[in-house]
Wavefront OBJ file of the C-alpha trace (Angstrom):
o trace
v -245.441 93.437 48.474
v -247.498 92.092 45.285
v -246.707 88.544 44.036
v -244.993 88.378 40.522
v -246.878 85.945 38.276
v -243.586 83.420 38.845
v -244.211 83.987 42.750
v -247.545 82.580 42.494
v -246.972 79.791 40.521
v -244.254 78.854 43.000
v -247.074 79.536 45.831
v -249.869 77.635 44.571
v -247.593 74.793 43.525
v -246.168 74.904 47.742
v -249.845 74.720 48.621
v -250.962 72.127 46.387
v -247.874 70.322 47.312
v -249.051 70.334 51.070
v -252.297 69.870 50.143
v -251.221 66.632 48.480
v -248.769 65.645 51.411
v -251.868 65.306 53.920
v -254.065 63.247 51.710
v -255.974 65.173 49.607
v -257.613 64.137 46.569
v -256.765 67.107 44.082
v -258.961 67.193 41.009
v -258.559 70.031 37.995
v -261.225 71.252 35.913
v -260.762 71.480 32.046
v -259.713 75.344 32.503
v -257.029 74.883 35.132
v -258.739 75.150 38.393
v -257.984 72.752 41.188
v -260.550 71.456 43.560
v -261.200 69.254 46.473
v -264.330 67.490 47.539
v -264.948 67.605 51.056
v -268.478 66.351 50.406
v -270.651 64.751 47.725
v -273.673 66.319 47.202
v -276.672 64.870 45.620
v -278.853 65.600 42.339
v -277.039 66.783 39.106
v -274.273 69.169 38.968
v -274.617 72.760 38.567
v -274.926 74.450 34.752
v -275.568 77.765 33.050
v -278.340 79.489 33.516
v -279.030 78.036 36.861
v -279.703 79.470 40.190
v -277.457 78.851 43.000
v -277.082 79.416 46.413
v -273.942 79.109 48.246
v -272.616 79.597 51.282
v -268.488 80.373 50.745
v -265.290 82.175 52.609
v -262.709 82.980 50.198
v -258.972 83.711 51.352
v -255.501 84.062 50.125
v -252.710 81.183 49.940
v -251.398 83.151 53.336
v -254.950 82.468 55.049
v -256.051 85.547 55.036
v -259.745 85.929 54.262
v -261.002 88.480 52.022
v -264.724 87.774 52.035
v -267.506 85.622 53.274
v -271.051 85.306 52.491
v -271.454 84.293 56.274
v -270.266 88.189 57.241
v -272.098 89.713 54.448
v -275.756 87.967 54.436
v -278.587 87.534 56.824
v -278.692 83.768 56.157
v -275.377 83.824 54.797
v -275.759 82.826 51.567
v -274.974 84.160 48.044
v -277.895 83.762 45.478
v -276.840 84.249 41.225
v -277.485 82.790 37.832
v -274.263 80.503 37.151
v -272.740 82.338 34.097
v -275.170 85.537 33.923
v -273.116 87.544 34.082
v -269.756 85.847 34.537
v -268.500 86.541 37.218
v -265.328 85.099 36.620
v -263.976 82.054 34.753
v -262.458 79.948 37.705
v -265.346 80.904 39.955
v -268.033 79.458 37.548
v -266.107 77.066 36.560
v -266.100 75.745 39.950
v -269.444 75.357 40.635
v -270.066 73.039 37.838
v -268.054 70.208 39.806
v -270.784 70.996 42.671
v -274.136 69.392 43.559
v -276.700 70.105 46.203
v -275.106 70.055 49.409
v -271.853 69.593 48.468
v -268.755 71.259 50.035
v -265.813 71.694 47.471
v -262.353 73.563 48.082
v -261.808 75.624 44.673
v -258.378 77.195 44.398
v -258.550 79.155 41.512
v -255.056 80.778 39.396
v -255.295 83.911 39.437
v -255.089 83.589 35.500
v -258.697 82.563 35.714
v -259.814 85.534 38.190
v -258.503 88.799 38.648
v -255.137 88.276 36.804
v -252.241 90.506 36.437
v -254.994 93.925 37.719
v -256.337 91.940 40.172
v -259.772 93.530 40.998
v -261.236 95.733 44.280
v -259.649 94.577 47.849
v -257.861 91.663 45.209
v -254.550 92.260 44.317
v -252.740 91.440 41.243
v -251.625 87.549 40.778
v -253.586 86.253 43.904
v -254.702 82.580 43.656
v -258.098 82.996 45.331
v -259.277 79.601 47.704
v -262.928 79.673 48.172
v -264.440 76.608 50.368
v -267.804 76.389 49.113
v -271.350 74.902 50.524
v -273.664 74.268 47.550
v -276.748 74.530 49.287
v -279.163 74.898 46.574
v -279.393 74.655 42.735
v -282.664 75.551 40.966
v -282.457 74.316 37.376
v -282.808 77.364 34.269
v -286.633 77.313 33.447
l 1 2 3 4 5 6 7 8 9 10 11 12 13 14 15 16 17 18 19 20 21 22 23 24 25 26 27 28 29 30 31 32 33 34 35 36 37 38 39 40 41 42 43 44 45 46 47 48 49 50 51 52 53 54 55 56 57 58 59 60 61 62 63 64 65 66 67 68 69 70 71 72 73 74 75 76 77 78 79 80 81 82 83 84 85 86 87 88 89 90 91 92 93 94 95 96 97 98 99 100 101 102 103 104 105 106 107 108 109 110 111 112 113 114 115 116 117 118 119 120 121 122 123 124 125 126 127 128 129 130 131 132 133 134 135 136 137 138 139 140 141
């Protein structure tokens, strides 16, 4: 059974709640996505235009993953422009909190992914949780 938009605000706000309870330090972006820093990476953060490579597994508030660039790479990494296309808003988003070699927790409203259609494998009003490995950022020429 698909979440109703009330179900997942009740969800995310159980998860952040736990989150919270075992000491994490929850930060929000200016959009509405949450975040956790499991590492500090070095350099400047990440901005439009530029290259990235990440490593990432993405998975549901229940734990269940629905995708990996370590099952769907050779090196298992995911190479794009930040922002060319969008991909989508809370993913992008994201990444501008990240340096090199940093290692964030983004848990991203579905408001600011795949919404009320949801998208492929994604259902409608899924908050997506991506743990993320910044492992390179080539500035925009």
């Amino acid at each position: 059974k698909q979440p109703t938009a009330a179900e997942e605000q009740a969800n995310l706000k159980e998860y952040l709640s736990n989150l919270a309870g075992k000491g994490n330090d929850i930060d929000t972006t200016a959009s509405g996505v949450y975040y956790i820093t499991m590492q500090e990476g070095t350099g400047e953060y990440a901005k439009t235009g530029d290259t990235l490579s990440v490593g990432y597994a993405g998975y549901y508030i229940n734990g269940q993953i629905f995708g990996s660039s370590f099952n769907s790479s050779e090196d298992s990494t995911y190479t794009f422009i930040l922002e060319n296309p969008v991909l989508f808003k809370g993913w992008d988003d994201g990444m501008k909190v990240m340096k090199k070699n940093a290692k964030t927790q983004l848990i991203i409203p579905s408001a600011l992914a795949y919404g009320s259609t949801g998208a492929g494998t994604i259902p409608p009003y899924q908050t997506l949780i991506f743990v993320v490995i910044m492992k390179d950022i080539k500035p925009r020429l």
